[in-house]
LUMDRENMI-148991 format. One record per atom (N, C-alpha, C): residue in three letters; x, y, z. Coordinates in steps of 0.001 Angstrom, whole numbers. Layout:
N
aa_px_py_pz
ALA_X_Y_Z;
...
//
This chain:
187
aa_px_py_pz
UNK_840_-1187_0;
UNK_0_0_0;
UNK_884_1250_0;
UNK_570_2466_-679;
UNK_1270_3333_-740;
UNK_1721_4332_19;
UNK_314_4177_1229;
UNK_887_4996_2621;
UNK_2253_4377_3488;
UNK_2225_3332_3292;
UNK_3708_2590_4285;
UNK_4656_3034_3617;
UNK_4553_2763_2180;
UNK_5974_3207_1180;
UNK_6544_4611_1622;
UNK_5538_5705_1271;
UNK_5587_7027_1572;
UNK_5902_7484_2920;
UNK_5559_6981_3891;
UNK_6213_6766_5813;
UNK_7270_6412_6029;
UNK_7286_5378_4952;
UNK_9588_4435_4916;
UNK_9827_5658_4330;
UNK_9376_6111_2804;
UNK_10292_7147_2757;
UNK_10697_8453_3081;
UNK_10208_8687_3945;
UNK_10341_10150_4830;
UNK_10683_9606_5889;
UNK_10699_8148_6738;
UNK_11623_7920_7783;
UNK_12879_7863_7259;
UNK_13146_7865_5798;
UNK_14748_7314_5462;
UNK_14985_9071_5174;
UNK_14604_9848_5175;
UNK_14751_11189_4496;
UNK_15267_11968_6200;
UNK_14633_11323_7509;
UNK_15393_12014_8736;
UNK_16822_12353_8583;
UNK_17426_13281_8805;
UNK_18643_13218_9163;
UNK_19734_13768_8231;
UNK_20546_14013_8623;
UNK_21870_15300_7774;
UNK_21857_14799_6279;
UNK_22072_15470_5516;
UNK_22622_14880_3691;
UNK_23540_15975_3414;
UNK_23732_15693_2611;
UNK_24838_16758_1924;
UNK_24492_16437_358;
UNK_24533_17216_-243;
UNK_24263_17549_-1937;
UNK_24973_18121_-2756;
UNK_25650_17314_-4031;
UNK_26722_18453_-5023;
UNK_25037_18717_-6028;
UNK_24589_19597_-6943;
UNK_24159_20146_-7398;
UNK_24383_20653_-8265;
UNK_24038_20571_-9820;
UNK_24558_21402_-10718;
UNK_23043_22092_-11102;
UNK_23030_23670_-11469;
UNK_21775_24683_-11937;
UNK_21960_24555_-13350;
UNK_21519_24709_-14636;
UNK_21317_25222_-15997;
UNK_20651_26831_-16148;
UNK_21301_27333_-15908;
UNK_20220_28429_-16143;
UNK_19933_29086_-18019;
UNK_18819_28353_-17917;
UNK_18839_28311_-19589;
UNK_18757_29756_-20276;
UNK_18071_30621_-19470;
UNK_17400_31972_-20481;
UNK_18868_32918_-20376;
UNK_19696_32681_-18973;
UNK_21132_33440_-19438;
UNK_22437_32376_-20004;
UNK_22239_30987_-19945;
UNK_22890_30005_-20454;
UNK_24405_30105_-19566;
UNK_23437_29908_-18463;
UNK_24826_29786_-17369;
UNK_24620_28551_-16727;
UNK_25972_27737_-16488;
UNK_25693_26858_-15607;
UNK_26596_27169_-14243;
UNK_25840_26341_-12873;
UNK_26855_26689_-11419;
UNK_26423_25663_-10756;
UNK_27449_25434_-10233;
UNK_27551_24496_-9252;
UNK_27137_24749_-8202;
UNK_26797_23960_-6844;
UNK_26531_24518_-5594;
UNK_26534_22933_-4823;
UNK_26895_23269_-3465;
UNK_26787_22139_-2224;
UNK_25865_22978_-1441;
UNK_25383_21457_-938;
UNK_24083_22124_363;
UNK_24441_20892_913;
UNK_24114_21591_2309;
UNK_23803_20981_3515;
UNK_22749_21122_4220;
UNK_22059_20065_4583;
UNK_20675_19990_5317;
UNK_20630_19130_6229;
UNK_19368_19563_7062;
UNK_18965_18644_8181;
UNK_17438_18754_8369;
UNK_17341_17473_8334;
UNK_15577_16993_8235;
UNK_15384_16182_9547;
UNK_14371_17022_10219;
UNK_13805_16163_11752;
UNK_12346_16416_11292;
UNK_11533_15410_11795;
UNK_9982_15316_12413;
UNK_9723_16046_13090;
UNK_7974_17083_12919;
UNK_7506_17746_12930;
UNK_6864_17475_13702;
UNK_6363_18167_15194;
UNK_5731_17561_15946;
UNK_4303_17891_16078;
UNK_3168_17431_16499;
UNK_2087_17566_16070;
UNK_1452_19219_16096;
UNK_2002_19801_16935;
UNK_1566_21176_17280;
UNK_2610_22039_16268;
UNK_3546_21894_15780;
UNK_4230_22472_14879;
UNK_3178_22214_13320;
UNK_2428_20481_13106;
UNK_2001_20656_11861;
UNK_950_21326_12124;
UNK_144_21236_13585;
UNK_-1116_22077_13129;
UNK_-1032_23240_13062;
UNK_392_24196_13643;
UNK_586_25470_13105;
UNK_999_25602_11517;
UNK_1466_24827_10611;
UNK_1505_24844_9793;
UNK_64_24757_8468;
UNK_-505_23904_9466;
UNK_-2349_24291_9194;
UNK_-3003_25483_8803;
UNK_-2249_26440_10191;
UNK_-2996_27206_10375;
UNK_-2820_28737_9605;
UNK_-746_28143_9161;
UNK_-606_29081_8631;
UNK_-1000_29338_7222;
UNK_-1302_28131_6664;
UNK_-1957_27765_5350;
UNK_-3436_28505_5170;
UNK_-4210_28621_5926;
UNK_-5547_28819_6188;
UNK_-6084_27659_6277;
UNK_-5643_26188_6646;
UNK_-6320_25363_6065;
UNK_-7290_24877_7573;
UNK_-8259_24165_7458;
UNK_-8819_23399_9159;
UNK_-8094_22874_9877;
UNK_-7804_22647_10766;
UNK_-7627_21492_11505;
UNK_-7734_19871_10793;
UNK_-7082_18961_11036;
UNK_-7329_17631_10976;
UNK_-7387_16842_11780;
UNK_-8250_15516_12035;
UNK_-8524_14575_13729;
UNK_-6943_13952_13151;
UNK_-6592_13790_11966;
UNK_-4931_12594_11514;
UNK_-3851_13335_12143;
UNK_-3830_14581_12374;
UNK_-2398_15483_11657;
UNK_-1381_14625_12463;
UNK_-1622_14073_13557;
UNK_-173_13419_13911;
UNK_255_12692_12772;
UNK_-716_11960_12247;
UNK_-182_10764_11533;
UNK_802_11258_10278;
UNK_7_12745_10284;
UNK_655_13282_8543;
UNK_2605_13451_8497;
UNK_2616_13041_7190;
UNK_4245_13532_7631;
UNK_4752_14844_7592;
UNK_5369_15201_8159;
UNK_5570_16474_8166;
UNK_7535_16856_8987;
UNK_7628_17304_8136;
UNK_9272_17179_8684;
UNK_9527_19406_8688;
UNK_10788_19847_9773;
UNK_11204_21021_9892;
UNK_13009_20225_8909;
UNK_12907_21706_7876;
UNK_14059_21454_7117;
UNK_15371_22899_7325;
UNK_16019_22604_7084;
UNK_17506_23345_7544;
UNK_18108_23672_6489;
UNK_18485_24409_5668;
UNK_19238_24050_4362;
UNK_20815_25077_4822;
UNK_21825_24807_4356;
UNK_22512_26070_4379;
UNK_23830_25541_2365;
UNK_23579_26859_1711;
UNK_23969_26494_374;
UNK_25325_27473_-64;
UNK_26272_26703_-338;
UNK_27262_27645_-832;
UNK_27547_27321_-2326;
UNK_27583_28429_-3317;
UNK_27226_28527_-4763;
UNK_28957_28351_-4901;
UNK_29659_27844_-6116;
UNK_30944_27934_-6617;
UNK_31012_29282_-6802;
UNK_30228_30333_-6668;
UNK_30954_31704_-6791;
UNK_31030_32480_-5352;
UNK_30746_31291_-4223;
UNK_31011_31617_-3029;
UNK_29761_32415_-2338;
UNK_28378_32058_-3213;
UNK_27202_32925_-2416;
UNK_26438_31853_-1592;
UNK_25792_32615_-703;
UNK_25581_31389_685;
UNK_24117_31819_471;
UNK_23243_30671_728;
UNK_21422_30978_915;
UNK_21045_29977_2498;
UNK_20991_30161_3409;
UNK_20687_29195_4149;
UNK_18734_29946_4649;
UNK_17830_28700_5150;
UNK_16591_28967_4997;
UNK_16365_27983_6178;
UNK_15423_27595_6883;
UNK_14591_27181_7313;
UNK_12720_27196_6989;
UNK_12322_25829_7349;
UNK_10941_25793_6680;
UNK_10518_24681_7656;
UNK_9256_24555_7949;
UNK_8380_23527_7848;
UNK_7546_23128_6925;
UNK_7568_22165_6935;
UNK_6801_21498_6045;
UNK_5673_20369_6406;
UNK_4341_20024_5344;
UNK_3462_19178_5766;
UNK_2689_18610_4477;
UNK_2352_17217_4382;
UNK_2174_16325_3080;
UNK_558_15986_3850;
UNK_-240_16584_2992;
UNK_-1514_16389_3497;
UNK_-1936_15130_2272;
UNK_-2298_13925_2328;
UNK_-2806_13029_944;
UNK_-4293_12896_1365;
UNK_-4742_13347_-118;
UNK_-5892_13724_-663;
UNK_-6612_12437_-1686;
UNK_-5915_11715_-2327;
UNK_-5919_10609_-3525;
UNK_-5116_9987_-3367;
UNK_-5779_8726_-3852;
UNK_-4568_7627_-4458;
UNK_-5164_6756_-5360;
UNK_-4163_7335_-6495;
UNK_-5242_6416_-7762;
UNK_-4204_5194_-8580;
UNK_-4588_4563_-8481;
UNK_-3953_3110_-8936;
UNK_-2243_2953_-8018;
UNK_-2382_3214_-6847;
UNK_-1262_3321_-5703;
UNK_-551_4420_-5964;
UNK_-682_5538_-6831;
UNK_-61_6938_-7026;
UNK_-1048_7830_-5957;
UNK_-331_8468_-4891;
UNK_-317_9072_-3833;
UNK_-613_10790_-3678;
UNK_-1762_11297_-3782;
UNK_-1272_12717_-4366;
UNK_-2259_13384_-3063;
UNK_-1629_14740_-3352;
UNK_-2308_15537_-2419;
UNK_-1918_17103_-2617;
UNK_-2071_17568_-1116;
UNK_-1259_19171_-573;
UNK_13_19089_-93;
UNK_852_20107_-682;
UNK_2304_20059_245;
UNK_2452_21474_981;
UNK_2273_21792_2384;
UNK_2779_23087_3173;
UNK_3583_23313_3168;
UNK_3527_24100_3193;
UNK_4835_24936_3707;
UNK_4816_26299_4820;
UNK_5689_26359_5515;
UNK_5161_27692_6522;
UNK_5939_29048_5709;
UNK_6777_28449_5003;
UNK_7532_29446_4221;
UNK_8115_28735_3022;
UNK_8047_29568_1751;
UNK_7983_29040_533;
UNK_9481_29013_43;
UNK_10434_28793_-760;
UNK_11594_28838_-1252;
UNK_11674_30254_-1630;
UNK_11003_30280_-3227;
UNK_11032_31190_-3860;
UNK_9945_32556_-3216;
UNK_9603_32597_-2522;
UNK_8761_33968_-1991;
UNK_8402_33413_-335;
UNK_9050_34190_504;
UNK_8721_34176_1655;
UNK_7809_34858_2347;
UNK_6878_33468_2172;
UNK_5621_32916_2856;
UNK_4767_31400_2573;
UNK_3742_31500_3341;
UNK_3144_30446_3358;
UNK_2879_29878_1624;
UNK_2863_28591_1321;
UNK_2221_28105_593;
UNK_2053_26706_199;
UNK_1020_26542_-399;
UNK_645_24955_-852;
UNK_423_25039_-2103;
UNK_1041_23803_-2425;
UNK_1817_22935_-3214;
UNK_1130_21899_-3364;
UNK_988_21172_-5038;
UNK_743_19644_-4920;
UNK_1929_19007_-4963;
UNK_1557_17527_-4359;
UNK_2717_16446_-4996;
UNK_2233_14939_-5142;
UNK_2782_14538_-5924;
UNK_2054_12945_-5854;
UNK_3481_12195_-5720;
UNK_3630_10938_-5527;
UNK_4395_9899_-4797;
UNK_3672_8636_-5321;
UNK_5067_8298_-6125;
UNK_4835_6992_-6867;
UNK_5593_5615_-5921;
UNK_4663_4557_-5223;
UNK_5320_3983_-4304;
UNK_6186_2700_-5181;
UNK_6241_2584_-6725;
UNK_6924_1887_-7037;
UNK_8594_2133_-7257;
UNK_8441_3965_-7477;
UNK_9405_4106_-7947;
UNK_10459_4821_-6503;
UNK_9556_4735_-5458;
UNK_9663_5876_-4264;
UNK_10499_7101_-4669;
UNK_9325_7697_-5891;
UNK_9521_9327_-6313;
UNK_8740_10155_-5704;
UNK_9336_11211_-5168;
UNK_8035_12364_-4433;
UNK_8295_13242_-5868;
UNK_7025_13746_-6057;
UNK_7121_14974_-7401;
UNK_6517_15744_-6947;
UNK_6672_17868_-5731;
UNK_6061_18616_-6001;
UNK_6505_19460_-7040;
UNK_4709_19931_-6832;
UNK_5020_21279_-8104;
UNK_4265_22396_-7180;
UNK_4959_23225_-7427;
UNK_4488_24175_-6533;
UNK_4596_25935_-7746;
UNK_3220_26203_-8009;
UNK_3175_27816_-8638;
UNK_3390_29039_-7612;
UNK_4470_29583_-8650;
UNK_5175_31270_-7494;
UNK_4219_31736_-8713;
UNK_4798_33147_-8485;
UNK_3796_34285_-9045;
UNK_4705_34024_-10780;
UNK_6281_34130_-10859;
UNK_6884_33990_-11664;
UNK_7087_32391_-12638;
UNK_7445_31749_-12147;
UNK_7459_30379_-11960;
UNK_6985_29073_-11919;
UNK_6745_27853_-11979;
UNK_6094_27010_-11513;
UNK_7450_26249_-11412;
UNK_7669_25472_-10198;
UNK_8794_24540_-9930;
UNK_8451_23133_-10021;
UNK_9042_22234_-10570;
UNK_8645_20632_-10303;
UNK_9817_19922_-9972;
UNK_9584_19757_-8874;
UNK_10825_19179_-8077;
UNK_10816_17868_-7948;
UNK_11709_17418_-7902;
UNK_11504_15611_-7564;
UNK_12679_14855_-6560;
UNK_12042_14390_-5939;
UNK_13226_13186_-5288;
UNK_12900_12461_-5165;
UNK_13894_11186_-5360;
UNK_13664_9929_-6170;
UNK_14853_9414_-4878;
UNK_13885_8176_-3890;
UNK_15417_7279_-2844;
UNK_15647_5883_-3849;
UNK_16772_6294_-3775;
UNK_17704_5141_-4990;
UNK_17746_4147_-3833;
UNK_18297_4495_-2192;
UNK_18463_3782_-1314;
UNK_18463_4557_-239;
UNK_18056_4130_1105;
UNK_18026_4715_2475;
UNK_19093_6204_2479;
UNK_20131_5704_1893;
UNK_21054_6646_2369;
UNK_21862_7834_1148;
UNK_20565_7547_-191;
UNK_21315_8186_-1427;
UNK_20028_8463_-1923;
UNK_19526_9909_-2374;
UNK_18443_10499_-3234;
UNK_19153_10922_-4398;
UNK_18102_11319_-5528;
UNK_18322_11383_-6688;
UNK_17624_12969_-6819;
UNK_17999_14008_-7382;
UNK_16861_15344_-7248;
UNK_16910_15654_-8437;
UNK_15731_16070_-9018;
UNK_15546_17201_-10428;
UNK_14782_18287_-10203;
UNK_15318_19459_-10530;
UNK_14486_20281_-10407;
UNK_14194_20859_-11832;
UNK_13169_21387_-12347;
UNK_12017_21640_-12997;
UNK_11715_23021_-13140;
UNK_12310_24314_-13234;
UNK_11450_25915_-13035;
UNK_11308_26296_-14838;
UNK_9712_26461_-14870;
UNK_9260_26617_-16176;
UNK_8708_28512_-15780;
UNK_8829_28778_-16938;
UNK_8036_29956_-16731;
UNK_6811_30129_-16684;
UNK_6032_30443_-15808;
UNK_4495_30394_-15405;
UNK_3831_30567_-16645;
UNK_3017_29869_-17037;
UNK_2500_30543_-18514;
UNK_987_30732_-18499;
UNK_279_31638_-19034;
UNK_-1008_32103_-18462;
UNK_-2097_30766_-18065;
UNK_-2945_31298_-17398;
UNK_-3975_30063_-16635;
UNK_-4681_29325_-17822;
UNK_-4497_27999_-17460;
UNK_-4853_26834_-18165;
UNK_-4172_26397_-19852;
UNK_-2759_27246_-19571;
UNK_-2234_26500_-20598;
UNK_-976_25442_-20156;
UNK_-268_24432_-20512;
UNK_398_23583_-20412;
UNK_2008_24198_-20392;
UNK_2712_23675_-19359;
UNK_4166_24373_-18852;
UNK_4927_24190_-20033;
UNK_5556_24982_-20915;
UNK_6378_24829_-21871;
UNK_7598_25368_-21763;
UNK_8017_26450_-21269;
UNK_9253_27042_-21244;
UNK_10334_26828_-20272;
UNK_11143_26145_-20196;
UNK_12133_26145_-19267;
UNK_13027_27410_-18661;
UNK_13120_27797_-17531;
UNK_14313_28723_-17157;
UNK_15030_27828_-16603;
UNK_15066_26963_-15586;
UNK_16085_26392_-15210;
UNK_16076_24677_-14866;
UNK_17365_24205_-15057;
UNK_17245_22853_-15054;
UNK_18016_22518_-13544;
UNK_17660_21606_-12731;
UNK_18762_21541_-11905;
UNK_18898_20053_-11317;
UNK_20083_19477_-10847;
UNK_20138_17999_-10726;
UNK_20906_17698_-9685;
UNK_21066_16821_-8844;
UNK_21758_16781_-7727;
UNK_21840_14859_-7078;
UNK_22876_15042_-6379;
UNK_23387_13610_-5683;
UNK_23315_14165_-4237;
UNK_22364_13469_-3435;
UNK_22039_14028_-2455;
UNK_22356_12500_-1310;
UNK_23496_12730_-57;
UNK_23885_11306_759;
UNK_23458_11951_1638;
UNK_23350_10864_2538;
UNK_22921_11025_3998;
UNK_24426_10806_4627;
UNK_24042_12087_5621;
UNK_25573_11862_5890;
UNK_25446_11004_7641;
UNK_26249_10331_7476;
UNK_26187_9094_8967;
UNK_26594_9462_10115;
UNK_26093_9597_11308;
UNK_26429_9720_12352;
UNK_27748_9155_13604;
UNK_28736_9445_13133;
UNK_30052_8772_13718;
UNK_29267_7363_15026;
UNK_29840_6499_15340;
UNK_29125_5966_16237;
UNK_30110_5587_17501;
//
């Protein structure tokens, strides 16, 4: 069933990674490198229902159950520029159609524009791919991570240029790809 898949894979997603990263930036035809470092812990139930609340969304009787992880990022670009962020986050599932997993994704604060927003994503439990897409005002992002194994993700990122309501994403601005490890806890 696709809820257990999706629970393994956000229990395997706890904990430090480190990421090399390469950007495309197609419309100035630049490419850059970048490392990130992150840290992913579980969200505790009063953190997701503030994340609820910051959404506008109700209350839920599940929200413990929902996954919901607080993320850490800190990013240094090969031209030596640093972005570090904090976020919560929360995976509300809405559907599941032929074991494809889809729903709302929170956020208490967005990447690209700081503030609240939701996001879809669906989660394929064969391939254990998470795919959001999330629309900025500029933008639409489709992000993906894909666990190759407990301790190694796969990332693509996706930024098309928003293109007016109800037509189909065609334009690329940026491509981006990454090797993302979990980094191990000395023992």
């Amino acid at each position: 069933m696709s809820i257990e898949k999706f629970q393994y894979f956000f229990d395997c997603c706890v904990g430090r990674w480190a990421t090399e990263r390469t950007y495309h930036y197609l419309t100035a035809q630049e490419v850059e490198r970048s490392r990130t470092e992150f840290a992913i812990e579980p969200l505790s139930t009063a953190a997701k229902s503030k994340v609820l609340v910051d959404n506008q969304r109700p209350s839920l009787d599940n929200v413990e159950s929902l996954c919901g992880f607080h993320l850490g990022f800190d990013t240094v670009s090969e031209k030596g520029e640093r972005v570090s962020q904090q976020l919560n986050m929360l995976f509300v599932p809405q559907g599941n159609d032929a074991g494809v997993l889809t729903g709302d994704y929170l956020r208490d604060r967005a990447y690209e524009e700081a503030q609240p927003k939701v996001a879809q994503f669906r989660f394929d439990p064969s391939s254990l791919e998470l795919l959001m897409t999330t629309n900025y005002t500029r933008i639409v992002s489709v992000d993906s991570i894909t666990l190759i194994e407990p301790t190694l993700r796969i990332r693509r990122i996706f930024n098309y240029h928003r293109p007016p309501e109800g037509e189909p994403l065609s334009k690329l601005a940026l491509v981006g790809f990454g090797v993302e490890q979990k980094q191990m806890q000395p023992t």
